[in-house]
matplotlib code that plots the C-alpha trace (Angstrom):
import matplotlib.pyplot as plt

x = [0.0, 1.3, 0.5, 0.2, 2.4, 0.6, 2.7, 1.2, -2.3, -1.4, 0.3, 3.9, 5.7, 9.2, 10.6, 9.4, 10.4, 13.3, 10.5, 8.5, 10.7, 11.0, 7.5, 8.2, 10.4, 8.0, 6.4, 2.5, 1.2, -2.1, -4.2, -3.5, -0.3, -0.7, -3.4, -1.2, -3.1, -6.0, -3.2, -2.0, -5.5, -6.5, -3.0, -3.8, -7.7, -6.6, -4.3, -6.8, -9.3, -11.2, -13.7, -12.6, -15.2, -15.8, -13.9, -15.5, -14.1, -14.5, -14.8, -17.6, -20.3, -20.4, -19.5, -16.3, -14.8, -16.1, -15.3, -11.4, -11.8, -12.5, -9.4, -7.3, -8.2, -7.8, -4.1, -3.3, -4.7, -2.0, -5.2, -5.7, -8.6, -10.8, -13.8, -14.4, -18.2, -19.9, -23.6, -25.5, -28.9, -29.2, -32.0, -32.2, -33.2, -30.1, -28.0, -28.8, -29.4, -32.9, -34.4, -37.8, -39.2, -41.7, -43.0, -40.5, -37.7, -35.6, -36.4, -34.3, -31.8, -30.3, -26.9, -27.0, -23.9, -22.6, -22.2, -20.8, -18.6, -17.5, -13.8, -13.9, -15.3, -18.5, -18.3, -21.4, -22.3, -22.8, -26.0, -28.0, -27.2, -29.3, -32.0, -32.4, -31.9, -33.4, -31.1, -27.8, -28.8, -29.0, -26.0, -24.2, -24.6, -23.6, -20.1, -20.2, -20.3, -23.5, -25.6, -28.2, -31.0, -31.6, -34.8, -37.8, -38.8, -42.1, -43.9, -47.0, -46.2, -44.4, -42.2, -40.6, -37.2, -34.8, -31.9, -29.2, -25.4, -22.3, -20.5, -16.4, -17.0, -15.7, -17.2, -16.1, -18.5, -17.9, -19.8, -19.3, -18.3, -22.1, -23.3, -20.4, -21.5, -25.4, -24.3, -22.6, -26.1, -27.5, -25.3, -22.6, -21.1, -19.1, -17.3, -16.1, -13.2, -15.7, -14.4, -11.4, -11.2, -9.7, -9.8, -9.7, -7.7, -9.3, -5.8, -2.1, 0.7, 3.1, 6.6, 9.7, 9.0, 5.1, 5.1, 7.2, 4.3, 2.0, 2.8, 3.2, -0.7, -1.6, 0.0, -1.6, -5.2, -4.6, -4.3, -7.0, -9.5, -7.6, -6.8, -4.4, -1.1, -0.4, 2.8, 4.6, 2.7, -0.5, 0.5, 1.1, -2.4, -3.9, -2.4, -3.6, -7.2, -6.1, -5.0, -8.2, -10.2, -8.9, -8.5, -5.1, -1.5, 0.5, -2.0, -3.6, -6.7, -6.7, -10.2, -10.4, -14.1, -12.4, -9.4, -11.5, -14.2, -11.4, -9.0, -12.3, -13.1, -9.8, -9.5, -13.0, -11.2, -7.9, -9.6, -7.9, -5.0, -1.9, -3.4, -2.4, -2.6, -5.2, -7.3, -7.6, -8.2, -11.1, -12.2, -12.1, -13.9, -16.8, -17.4, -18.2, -20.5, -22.8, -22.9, -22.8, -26.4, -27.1, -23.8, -24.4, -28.3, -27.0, -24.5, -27.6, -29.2, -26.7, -25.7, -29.2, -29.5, -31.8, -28.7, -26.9, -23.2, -20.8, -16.8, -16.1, -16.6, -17.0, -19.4, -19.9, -20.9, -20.9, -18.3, -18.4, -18.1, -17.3, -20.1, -20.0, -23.3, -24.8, -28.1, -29.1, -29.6, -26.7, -23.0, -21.2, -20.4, -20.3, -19.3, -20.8, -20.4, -22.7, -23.3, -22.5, -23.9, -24.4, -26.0, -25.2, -27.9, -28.0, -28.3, -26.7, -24.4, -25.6, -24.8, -27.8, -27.2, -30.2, -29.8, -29.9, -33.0, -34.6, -33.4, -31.4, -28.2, -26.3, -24.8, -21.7, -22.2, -23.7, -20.1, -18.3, -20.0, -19.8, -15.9, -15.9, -17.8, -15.5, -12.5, -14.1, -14.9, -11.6, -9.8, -11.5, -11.0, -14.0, -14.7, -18.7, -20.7, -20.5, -23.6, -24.0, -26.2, -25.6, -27.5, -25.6, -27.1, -26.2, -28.5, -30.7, -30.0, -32.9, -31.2, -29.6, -25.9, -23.7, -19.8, -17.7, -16.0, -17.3, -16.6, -13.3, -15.9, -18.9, -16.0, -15.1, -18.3, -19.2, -15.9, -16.8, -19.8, -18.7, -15.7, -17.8, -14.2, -15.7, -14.8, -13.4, -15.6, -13.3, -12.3, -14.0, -13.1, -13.0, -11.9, -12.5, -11.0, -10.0, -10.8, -7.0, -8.0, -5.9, -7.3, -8.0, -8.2, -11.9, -12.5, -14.2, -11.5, -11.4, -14.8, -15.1, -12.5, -13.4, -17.1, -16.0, -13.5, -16.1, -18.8, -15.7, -14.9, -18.5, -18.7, -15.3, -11.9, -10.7, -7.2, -7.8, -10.0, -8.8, -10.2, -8.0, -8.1, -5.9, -2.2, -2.6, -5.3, -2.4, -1.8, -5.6, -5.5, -5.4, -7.3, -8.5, -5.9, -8.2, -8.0, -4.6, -3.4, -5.8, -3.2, -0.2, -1.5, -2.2, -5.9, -7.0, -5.3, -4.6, -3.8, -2.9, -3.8, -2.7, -4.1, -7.1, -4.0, -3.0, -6.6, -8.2, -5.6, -6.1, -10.2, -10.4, -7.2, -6.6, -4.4, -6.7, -4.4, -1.4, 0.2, 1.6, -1.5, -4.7, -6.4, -10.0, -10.0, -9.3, -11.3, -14.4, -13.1, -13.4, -17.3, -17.9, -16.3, -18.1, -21.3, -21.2, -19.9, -22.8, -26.5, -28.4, -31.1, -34.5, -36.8, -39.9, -42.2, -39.7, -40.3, -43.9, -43.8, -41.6, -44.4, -47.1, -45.2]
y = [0.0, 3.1, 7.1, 9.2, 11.8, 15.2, 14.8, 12.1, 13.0, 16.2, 16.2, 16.6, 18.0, 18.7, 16.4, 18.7, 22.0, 22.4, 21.7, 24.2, 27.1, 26.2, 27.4, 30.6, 29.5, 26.2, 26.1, 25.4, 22.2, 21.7, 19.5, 16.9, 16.4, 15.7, 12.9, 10.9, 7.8, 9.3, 11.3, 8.3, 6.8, 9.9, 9.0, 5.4, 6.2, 8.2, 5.9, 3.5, 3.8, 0.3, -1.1, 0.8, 3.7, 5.1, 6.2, 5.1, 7.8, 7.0, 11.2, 12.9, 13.6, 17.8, 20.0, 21.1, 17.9, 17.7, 20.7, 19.6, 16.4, 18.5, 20.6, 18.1, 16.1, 19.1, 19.0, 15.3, 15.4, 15.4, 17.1, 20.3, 20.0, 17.7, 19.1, 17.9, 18.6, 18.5, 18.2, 18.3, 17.1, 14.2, 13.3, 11.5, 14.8, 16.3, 13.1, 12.6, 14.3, 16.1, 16.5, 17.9, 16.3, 18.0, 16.9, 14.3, 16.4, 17.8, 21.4, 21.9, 20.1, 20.3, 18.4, 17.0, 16.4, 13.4, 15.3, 18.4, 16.0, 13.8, 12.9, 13.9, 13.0, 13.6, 13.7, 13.0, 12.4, 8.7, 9.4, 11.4, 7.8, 6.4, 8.5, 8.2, 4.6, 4.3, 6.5, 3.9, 1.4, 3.7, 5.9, 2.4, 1.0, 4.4, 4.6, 0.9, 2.4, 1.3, 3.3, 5.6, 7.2, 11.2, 11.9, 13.4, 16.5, 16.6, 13.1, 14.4, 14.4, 10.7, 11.0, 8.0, 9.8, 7.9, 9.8, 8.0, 8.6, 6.8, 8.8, 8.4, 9.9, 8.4, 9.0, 9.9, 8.9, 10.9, 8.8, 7.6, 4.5, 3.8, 5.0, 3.1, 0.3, 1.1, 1.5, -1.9, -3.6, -1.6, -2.9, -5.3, -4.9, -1.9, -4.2, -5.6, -4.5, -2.1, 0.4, 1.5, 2.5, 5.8, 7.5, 11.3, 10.7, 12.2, 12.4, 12.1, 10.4, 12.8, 11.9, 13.9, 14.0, 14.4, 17.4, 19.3, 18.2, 19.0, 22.3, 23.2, 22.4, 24.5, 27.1, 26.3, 26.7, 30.1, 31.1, 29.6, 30.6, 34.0, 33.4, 35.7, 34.4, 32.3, 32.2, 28.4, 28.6, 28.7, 25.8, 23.8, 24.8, 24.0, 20.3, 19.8, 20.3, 18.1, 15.0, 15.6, 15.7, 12.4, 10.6, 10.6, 12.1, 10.7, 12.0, 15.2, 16.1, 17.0, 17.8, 22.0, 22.2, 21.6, 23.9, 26.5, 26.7, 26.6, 29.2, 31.6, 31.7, 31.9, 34.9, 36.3, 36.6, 37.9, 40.7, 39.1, 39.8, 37.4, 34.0, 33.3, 30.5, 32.4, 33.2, 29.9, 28.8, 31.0, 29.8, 26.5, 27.9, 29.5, 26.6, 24.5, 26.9, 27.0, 23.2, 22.8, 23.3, 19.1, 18.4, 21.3, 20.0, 16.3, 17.7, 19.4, 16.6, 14.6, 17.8, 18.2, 14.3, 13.5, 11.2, 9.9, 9.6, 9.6, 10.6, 10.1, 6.9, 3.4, 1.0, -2.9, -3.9, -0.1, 1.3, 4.7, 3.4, 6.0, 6.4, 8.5, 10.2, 10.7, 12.6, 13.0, 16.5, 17.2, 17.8, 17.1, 13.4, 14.2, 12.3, 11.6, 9.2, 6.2, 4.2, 0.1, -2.0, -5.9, -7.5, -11.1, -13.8, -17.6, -19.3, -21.5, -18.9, -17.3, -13.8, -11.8, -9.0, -6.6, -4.2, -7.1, -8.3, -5.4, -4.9, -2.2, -3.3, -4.1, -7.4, -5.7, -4.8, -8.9, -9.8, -7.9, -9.2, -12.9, -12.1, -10.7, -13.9, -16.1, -14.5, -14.3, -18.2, -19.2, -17.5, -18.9, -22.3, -23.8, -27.2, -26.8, -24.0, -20.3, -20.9, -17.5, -15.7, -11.9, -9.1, -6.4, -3.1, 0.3, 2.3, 5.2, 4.2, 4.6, 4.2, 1.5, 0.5, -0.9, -1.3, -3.4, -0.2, -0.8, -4.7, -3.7, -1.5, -4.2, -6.7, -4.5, -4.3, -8.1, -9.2, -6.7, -7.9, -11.8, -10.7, -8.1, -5.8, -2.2, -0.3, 3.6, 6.1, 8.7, 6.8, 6.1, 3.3, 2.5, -0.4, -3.6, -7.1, -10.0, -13.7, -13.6, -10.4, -8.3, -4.5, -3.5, -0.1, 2.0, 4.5, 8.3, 8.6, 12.5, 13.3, 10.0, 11.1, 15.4, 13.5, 12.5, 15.1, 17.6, 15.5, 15.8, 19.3, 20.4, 18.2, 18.7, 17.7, 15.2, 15.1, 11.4, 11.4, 10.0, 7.7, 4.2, 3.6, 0.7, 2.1, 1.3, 4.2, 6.9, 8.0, 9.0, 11.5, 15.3, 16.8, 20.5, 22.5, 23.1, 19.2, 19.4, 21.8, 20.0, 16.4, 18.8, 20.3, 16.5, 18.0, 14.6, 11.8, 9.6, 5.8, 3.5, -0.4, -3.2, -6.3, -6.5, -7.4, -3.9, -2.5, -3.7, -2.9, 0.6, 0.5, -2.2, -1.8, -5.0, -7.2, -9.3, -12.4, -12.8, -15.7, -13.9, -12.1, -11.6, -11.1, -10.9, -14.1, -16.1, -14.4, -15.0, -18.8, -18.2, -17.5, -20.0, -22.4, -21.5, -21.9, -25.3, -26.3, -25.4, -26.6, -24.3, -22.7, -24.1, -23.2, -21.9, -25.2, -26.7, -23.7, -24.0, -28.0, -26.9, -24.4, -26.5, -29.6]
z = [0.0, -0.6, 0.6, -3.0, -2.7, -4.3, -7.5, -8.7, -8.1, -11.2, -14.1, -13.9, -17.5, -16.0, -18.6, -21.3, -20.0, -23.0, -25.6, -24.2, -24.5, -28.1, -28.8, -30.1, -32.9, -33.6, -36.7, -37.5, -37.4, -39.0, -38.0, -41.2, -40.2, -36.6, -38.0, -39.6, -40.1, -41.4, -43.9, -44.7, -45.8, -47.5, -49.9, -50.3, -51.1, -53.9, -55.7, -55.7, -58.5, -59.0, -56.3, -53.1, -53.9, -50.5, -47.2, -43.8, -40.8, -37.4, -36.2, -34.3, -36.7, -37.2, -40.1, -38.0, -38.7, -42.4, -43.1, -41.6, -43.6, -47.0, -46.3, -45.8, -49.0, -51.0, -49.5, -50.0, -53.4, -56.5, -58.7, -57.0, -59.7, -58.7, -56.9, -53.4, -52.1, -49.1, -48.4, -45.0, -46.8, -48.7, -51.2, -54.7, -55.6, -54.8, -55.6, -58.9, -61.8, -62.4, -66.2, -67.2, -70.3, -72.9, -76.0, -75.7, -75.3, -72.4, -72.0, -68.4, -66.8, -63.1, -62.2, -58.8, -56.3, -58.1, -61.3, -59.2, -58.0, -61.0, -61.3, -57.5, -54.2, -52.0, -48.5, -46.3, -42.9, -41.7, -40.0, -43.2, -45.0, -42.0, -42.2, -46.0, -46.2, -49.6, -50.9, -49.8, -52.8, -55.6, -54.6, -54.1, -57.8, -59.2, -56.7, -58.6, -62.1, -62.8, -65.3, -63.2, -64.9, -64.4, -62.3, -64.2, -62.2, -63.8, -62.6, -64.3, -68.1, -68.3, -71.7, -73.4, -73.4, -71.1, -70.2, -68.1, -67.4, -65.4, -62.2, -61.4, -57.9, -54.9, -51.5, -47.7, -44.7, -41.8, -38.6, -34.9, -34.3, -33.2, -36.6, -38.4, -37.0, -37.8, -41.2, -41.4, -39.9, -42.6, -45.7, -45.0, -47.5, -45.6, -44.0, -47.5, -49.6, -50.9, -47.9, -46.6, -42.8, -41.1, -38.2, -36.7, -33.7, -30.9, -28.4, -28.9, -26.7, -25.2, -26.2, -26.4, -30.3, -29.9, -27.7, -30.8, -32.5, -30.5, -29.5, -33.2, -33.5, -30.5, -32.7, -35.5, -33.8, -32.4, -35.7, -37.2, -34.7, -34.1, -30.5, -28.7, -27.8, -24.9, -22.3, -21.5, -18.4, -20.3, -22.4, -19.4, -17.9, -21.2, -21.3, -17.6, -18.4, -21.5, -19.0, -17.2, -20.5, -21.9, -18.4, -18.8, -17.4, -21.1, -23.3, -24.4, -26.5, -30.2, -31.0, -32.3, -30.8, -27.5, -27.6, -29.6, -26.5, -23.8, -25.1, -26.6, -22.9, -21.5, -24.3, -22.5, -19.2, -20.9, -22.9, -26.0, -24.5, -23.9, -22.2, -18.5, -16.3, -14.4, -17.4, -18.0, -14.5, -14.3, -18.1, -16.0, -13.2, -14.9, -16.9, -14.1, -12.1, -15.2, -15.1, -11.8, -10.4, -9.9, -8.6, -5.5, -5.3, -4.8, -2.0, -0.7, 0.0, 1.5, 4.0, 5.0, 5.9, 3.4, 1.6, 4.5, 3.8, 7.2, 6.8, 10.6, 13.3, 12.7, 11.1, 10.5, 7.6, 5.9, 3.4, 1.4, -2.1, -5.2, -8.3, -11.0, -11.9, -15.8, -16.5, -20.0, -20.7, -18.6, -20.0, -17.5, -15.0, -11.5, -8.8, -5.9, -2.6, -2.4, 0.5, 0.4, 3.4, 3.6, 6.6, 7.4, 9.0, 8.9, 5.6, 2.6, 2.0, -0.7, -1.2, -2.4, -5.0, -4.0, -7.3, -9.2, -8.1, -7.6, -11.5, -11.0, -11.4, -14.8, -16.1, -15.8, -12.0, -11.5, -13.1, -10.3, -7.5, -8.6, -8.8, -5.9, -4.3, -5.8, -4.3, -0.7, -1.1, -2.6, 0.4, 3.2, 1.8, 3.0, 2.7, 3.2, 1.7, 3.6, 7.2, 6.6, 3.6, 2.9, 1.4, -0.2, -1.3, -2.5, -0.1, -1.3, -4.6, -7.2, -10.7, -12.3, -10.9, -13.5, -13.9, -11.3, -9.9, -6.7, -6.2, -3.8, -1.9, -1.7, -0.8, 2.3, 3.2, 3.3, 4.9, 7.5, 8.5, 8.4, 10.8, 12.7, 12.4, 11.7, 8.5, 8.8, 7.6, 6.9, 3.8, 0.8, -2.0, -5.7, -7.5, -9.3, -8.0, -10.0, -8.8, -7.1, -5.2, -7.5, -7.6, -11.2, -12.7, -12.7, -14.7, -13.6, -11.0, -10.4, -10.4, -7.6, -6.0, -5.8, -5.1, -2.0, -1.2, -1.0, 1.1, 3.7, 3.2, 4.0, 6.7, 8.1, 7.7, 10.3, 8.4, 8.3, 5.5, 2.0, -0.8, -1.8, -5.9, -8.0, -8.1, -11.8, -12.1, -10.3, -14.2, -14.7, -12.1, -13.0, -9.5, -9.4, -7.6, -4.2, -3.9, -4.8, -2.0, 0.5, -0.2, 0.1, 3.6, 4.6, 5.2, 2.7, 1.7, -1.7, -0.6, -4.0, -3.4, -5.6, -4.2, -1.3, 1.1, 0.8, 1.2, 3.9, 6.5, 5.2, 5.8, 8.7, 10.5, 10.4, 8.4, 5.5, 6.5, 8.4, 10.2, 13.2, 14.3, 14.4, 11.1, 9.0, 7.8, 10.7, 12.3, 10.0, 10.4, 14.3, 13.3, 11.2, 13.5, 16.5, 14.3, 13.7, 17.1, 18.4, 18.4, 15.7, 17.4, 17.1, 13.9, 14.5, 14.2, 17.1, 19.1, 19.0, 20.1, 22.9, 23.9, 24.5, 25.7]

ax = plt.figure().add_subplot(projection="3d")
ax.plot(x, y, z, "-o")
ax.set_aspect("equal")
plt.show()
């Protein structure tokens, strides 16, 4: 078990510090070349002329990125001729071309996007394919070369002119992976070598060479969206909300929409002039308040006793567990402290899931606490089932529960009450174990953890108060600076576990085994044993004979 020292709960970019004072002199980097697997498909899609007709691109589904995607074919392509189009409607109409007859002859004629685009290439968005699915066949057979008559635009006058023509136009599908994959249940052959495959990366890998790269594209984006400038210190601000926006202390975004919105704000606060940390602290700052009313409601309730959630004393059988919170209509996870408890009583040792019976719990939340069960069993090494049946239940809980980020807490929580050893309530847990008691990596760690943190500061600091996570989650953290300052003040505390071993000491105070003294499990075998040494207590037809004999 280890005590997180404050660095690792932050970003740290010491390492880059000589890259950084190269920014100056950096040049541009646009946002094709810092994609370079989607530069290199754009390359390959061009050279090949015969069946591989249309690009599938795995990028969120706005005219931002199509509008990026257009700009970057233009650049890759050899014929700066070729015309590139982009349509946010899609219709046969507009598809194809439209003629009005008379008289038997063609008196008007209007081209539609695949002539626009002849010799060239159409981009559309994944989803208008799914909502004009009758459109998909037709627009197929003509990417296919197949002969595609022009639509008459007057239906009432039907002429026995037939006019018809061939397109060379190859197409780009800009989608989510959900509507990629709707598409592929929709035709299959996408899947085929009819389509190639890309990708917009959505984050980057900070490497000595990356951060050149990097730092070129933040240089790049102040000038396209005409940003003011920005100090080193700002770019280090900047890539710390990055780590917190991709979960990650080794990677930072790339997505324009979200460096656009930070910096335009952090520009508000500056008065367009030069970007400072604070400016975009308080960017930061103002961002959450706006999205911030449910977050402070929720800590309402739990304040006013309406929730209850307890960060001081003792309990058996009761362990502060970490959730995360989504509401649709809401833009922002929050986190917030959930209650676990499990109560033991004589039985056939089965452990009841209450979410899951009350159908409230996912399968993914089942698959944790069967894990969890089968660890609990494997180390007590019984020979006969478990005397004892359990209940464990997320109190006050009236939504579904899914993911197994809470099977270390719920674990706590039942060896507690089997060995009657109290848990601490000054610390709260997160975690998922393995069938060998190995602590595995959660995700939604800094919202859990600031969830908890400010339950305890509204409550009141005891300075014994902390939250224990998987060590291998330490490199997801990227905590506000308050929380921050509170772990350097040793005010709250950061404790990275690997295996249950580790954790329960932390929680209970007491080792999970241990030859030399007194420990959890051998005490829960002291229970057990004492159970079946003696008589079982009479059931309640026995009791009745006994009362009128």
């Amino acid at each position: 078990m280890t005590q997180v020292d404050w660095r690792n709960v932050t970003p740290q970019y010491d390492q880059f510090s000589s890259q950084l004072e190269q920014f100056p002199k950096i040049t541009p980097y646009s946002f094709l070349d810092i994609q370079k697997r989607f530069q290199q498909a754009l390359r390959r899609f061009e050279c090949l002329s015969n069946l591989s007709k249309v690009l599938l691109v795995n990028a969120p589904d706005n005219s931002i990125y199509r509008q990026l995607v257009s700009e970057s074919l233009s650049v890759c392509s050899a014929d700066k001729t070729q015309p590139i189009i982009r349509t946010e409607s899609l219709k046969v109409e507009s598809l194809f071309d439209q003629v009005e007859v008379k008289d038997n002859e063609v008196i008007a004629h209007r081209t539609g996007l695949l002539s626009r685009a002849e010799n060239g290439y159409l981009i559309i968005s994944a989803n208008l394919i799914l909502a004009n699915p009758g459109c998909w066949l037709l627009l197929k057979s003509a990417l296919l070369g197949e002969s595609i008559e022009d639509i008459n635009s007057n239906q009432v006058h039907i002429s026995s002119v037939s006019t018809s023509r061939t397109y060379n136009v190859k197409l780009i599908v800009v989608g989510d992976r959900v509507q990629l994959g709707d598409l592929d249940f929709l035709d299959s052959d996408v899947q085929t070598g009819f389509c190639l495959f890309s990708e917009l990366e959505q984050d980057l890998k900070l490497t000595d060479q990356n951060i050149l790269e990097y730092l070129g594209y933040l240089k790049w984006l102040k000038a396209r969206f005409d940003l003011p400038n920005f100090s080193n210190d700002s770019i280090l601000s900047i890539m710390k909300a990055g780590a917190r926006e991709t979960e990650d202390q080794h990677y930072v975004p790339l997505c324009p929409i979200w460096h656009n919105s930070l910096l335009s704000e952090a520009a508000i606060e500056s008065s367009n002039q030069e970007i400072t940390p604070q400016h975009i602290t308080l960017a930061l700052e103002h961002k959450y308040y706006r999205e911030s009313y449910l977050p402070e409601r929720a800590m309402d309730d739990i304040l006013d006793g309406q929730v209850i959630i307890e960060t001081d004393g003792e309990q058996v059988g009761q362990v502060n567990g970490l959730t995360v919170i989504d509401v649709p209509g809401h833009p922002i996870s929050y986190g917030e402290p959930a209650r676990i408890s499990c109560v033991i009583h004589f039985g056939d040792g089965d452990i009841a899931d209450v979410e899951r019976k009350a159908e409230l719990g996912g399968n993914l939340h089942a698959k944790g606490m069967m894990i969890m069960q089968a660890f609990v069993s494997s180390s007590l090494n019984l020979e006969d089932p478990l005397p004892y049946s359990a209940s464990i239940v997320f109190e006050q809980s009236y939504s579904e529960v899914d993911g197994d980020s809470a099977s270390l807490a719920e674990l706590c929580s039942l060896v507690s009450a089997l060995s009657e050893y109290p848990i601490n309530q000054q610390i709260a847990v997160t975690g998922a174990v393995d069938q060998f008691g190995r602590v595995q990596a959660v995700g939604g760690l800094n919202e859990k953890i600031e969830g908890f943190y400010n339950v305890c500061k509204h409550q009141g600091f005891t300075g014994n108060q902390g939250v224990i996570l998987p060590t291998s989650n330490l490199k997801h953290l990227a905590l506000k600076d308050e929380l921050v300052e509170s772990i350097k003040s040793g005010q709250f505390n950061i404790w990275s576990v690997s295996n249950v071993d580790e954790a329960i000491p932390l929680i209970m105070n007491k080792p999970f085994r241990d030859e030399n003294e007194e420990n959890v499990l051998s005490k829960i075998a002291e229970r057990i044993e004492n159970f079946e040494r003696h008589e079982h207590p009479p059931g309640f037809v026995e009791r009745i004979k006994l009362l009128f004999s």
